[in-house]
OpenMM code with the backbone's topology and positions (N, CA, C; nanometers):
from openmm import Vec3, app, unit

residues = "UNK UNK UNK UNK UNK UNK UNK UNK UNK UNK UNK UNK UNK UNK UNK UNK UNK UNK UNK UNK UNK UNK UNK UNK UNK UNK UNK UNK UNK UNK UNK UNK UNK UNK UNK UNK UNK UNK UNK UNK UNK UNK UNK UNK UNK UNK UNK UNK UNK UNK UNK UNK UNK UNK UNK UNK UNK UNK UNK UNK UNK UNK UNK UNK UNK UNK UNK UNK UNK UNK UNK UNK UNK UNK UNK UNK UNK".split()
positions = [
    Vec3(9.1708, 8.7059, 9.0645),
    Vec3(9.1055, 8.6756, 9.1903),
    Vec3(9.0833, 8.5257, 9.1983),
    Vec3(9.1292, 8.4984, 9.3453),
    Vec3(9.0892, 8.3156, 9.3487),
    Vec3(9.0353, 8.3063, 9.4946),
    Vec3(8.9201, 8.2039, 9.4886),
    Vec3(8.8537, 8.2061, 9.6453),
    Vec3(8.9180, 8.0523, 9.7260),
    Vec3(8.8836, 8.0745, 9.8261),
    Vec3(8.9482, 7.9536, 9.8981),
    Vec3(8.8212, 7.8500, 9.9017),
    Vec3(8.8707, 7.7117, 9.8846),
    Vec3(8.8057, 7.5932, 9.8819),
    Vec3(8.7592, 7.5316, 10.0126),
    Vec3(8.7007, 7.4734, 9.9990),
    Vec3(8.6933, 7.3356, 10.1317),
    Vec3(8.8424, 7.2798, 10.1591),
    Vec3(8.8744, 7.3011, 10.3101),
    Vec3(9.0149, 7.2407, 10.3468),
    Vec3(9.1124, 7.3623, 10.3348),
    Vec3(9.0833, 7.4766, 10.2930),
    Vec3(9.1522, 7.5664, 10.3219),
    Vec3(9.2152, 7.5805, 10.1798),
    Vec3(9.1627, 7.5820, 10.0466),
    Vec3(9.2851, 7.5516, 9.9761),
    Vec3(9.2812, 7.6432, 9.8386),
    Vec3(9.3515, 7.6837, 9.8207),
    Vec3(9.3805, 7.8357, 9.6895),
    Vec3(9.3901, 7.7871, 9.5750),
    Vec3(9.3342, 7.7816, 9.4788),
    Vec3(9.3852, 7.7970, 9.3176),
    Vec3(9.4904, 7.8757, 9.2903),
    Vec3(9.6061, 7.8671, 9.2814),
    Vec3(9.7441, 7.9541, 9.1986),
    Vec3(9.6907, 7.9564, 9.0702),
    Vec3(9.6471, 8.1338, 8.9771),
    Vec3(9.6260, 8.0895, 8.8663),
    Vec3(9.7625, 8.0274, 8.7930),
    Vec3(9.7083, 7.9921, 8.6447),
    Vec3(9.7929, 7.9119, 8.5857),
    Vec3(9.9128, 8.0098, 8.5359),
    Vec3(9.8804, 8.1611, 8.4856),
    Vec3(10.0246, 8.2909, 8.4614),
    Vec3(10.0807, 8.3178, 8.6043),
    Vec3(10.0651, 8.2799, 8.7279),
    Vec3(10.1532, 8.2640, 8.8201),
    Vec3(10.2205, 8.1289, 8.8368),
    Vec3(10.1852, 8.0446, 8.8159),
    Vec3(10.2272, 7.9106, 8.8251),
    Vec3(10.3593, 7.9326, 8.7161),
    Vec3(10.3062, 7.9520, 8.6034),
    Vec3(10.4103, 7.9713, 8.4838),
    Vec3(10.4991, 8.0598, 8.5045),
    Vec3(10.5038, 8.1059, 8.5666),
    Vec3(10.6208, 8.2966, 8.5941),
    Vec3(10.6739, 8.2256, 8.6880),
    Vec3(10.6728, 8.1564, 8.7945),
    Vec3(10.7464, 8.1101, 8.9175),
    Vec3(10.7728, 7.9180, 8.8439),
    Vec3(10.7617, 7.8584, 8.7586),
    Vec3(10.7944, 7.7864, 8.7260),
    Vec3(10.7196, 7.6641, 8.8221),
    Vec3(10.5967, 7.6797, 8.8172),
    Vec3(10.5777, 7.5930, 8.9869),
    Vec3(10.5115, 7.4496, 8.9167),
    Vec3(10.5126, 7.3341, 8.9801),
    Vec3(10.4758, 7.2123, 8.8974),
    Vec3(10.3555, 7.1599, 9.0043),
    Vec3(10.2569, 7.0727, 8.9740),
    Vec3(10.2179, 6.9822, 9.1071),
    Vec3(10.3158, 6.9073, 9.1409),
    Vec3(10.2932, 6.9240, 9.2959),
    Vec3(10.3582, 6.8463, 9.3700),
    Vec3(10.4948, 6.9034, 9.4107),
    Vec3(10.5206, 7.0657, 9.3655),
    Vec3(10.6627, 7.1022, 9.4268),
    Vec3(10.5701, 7.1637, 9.5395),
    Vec3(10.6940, 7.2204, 9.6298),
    Vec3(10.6630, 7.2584, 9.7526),
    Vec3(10.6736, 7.4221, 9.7705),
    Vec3(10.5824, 7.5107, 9.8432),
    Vec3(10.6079, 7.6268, 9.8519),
    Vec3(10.6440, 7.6592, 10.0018),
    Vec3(10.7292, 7.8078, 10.0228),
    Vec3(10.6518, 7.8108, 10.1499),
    Vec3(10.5927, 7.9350, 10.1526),
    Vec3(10.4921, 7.9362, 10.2851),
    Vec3(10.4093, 8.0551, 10.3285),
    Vec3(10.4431, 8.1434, 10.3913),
    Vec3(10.4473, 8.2836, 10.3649),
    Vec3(10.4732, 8.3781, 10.4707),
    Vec3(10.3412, 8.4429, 10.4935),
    Vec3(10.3494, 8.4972, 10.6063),
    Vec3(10.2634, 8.5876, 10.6772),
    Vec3(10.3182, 8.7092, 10.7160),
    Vec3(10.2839, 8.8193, 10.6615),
    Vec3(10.3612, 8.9129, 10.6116),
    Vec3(10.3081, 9.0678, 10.6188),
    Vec3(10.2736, 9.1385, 10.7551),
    Vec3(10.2052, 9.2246, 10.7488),
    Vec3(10.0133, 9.2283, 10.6826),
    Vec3(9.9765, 9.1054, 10.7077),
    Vec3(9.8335, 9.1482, 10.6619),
    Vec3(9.8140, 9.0644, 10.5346),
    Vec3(9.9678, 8.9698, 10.4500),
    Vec3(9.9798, 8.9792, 10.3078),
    Vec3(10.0040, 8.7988, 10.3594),
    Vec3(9.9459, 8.7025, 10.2644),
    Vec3(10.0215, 8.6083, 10.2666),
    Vec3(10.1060, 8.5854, 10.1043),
    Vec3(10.2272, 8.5348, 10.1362),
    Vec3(10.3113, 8.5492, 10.0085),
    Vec3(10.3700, 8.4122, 10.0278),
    Vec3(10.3562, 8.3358, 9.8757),
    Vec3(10.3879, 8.2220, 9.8415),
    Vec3(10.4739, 8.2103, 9.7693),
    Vec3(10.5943, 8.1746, 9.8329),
    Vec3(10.7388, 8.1227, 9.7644),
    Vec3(10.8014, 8.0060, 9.7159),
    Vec3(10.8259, 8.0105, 9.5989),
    Vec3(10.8764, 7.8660, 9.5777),
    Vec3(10.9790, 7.8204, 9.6883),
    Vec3(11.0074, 7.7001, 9.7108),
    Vec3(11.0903, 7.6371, 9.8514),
    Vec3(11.2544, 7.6619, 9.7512),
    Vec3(11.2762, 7.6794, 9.6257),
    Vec3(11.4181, 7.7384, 9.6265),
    Vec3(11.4291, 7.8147, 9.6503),
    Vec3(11.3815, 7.9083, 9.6253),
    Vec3(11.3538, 8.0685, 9.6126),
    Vec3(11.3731, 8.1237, 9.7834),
    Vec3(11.3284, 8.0440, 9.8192),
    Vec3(11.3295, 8.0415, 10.0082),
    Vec3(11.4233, 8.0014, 10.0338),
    Vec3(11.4587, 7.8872, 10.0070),
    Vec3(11.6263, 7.8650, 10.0763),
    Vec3(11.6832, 7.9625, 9.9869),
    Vec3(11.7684, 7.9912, 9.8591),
    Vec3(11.8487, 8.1178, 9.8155),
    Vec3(11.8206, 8.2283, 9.9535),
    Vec3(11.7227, 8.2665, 9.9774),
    Vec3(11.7023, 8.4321, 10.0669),
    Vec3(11.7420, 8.3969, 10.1553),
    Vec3(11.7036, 8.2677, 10.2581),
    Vec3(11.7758, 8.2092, 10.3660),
    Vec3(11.9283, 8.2522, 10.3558),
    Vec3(11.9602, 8.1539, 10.2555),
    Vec3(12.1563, 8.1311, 10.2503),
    Vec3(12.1581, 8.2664, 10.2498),
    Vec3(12.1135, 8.3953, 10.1689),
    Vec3(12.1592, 8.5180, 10.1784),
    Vec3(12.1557, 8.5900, 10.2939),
    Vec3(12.0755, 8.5592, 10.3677),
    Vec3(12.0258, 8.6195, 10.4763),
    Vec3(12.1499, 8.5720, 10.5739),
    Vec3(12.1971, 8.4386, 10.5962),
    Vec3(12.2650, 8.4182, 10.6787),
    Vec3(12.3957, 8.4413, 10.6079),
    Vec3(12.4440, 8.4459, 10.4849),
    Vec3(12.5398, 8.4991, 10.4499),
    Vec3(12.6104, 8.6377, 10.5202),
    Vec3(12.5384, 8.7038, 10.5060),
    Vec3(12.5666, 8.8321, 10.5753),
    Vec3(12.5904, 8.8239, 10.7423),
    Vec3(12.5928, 8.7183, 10.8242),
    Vec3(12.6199, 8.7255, 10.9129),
    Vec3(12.7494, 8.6049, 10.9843),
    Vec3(12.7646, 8.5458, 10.8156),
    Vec3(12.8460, 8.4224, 10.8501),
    Vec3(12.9740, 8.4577, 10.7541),
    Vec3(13.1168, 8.4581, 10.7762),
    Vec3(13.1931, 8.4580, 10.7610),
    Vec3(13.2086, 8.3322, 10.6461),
    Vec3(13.2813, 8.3571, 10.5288),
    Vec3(13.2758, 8.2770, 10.4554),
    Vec3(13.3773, 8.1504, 10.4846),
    Vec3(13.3157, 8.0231, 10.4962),
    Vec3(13.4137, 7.9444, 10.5345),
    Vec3(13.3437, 7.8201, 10.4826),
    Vec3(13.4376, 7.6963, 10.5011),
    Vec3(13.3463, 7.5802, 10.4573),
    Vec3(13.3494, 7.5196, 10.5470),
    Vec3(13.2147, 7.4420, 10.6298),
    Vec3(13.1983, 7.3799, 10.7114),
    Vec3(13.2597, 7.2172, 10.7528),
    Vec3(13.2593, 7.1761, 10.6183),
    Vec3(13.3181, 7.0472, 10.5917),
    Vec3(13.4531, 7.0286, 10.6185),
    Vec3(13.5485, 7.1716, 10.5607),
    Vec3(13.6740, 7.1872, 10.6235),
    Vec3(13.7508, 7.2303, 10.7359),
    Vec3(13.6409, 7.3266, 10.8111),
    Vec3(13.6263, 7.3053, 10.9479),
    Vec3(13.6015, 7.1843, 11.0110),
    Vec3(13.5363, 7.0906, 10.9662),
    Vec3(13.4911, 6.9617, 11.0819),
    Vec3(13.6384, 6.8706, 11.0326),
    Vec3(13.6768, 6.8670, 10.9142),
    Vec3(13.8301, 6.7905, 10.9004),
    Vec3(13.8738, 6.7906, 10.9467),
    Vec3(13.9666, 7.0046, 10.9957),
    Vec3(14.0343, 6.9974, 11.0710),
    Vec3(14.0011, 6.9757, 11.1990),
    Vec3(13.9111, 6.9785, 11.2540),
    Vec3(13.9109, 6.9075, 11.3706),
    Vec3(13.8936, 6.7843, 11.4281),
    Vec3(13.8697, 6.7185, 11.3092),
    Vec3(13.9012, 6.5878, 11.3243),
    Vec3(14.0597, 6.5369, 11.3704),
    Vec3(14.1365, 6.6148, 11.2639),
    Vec3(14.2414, 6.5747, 11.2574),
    Vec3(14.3343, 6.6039, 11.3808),
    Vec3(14.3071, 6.7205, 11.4163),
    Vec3(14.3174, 6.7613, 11.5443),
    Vec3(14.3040, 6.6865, 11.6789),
    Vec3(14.1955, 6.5788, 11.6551),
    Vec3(14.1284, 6.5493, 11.7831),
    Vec3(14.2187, 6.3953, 11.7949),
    Vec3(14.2734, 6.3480, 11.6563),
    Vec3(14.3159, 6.2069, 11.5861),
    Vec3(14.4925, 6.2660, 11.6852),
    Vec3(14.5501, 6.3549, 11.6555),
    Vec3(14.6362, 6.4302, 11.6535),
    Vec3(14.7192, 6.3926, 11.8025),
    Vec3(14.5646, 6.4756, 11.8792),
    Vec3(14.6242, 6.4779, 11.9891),
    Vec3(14.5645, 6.3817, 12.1144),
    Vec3(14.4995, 6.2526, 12.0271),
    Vec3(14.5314, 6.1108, 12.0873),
    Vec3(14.6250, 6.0301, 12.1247),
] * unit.nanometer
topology = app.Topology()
chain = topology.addChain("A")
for resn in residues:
    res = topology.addResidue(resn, chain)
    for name in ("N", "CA", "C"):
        topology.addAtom(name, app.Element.getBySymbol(name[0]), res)
């Protein structure tokens, strides 16, 4: 159990800090979550992101998409 401070602010005990690898000064983010707030490390959040949009994005590389259309655009100058 941890109570909230002046300024709004939580103690992470120290066996959660250690299990999620968390340091001062890295960044988390917050969800709001049915009633629950849940604190994610900011990799841990982008990974679920990329997965999340994985599943709706066709695997491709963006960088080699913008080439070819560069080259394309050089092309048909």
């Amino acid at each position: 159990m941890t109570k909230i401070t002046e300024g709004g602010r939580i103690l992470i005990p120290v066996e959660y800090r250690r299990a999620l690898n968390l340091e001062v000064g890295d960044e988390v983010v917050c969800i709001l979550d049915e009633g629950e707030i849940r604190i994610i490390p900011r990799p841990e959040a982008f990974r679920r992101a990329q997965n999340i949009i994985g599943r709706y994005v066709k695997s491709r590389s963006l960088a080699d998409e913008l080439i070819s259309q560069r080259r394309e655009e050089a092309h048909n100058e």
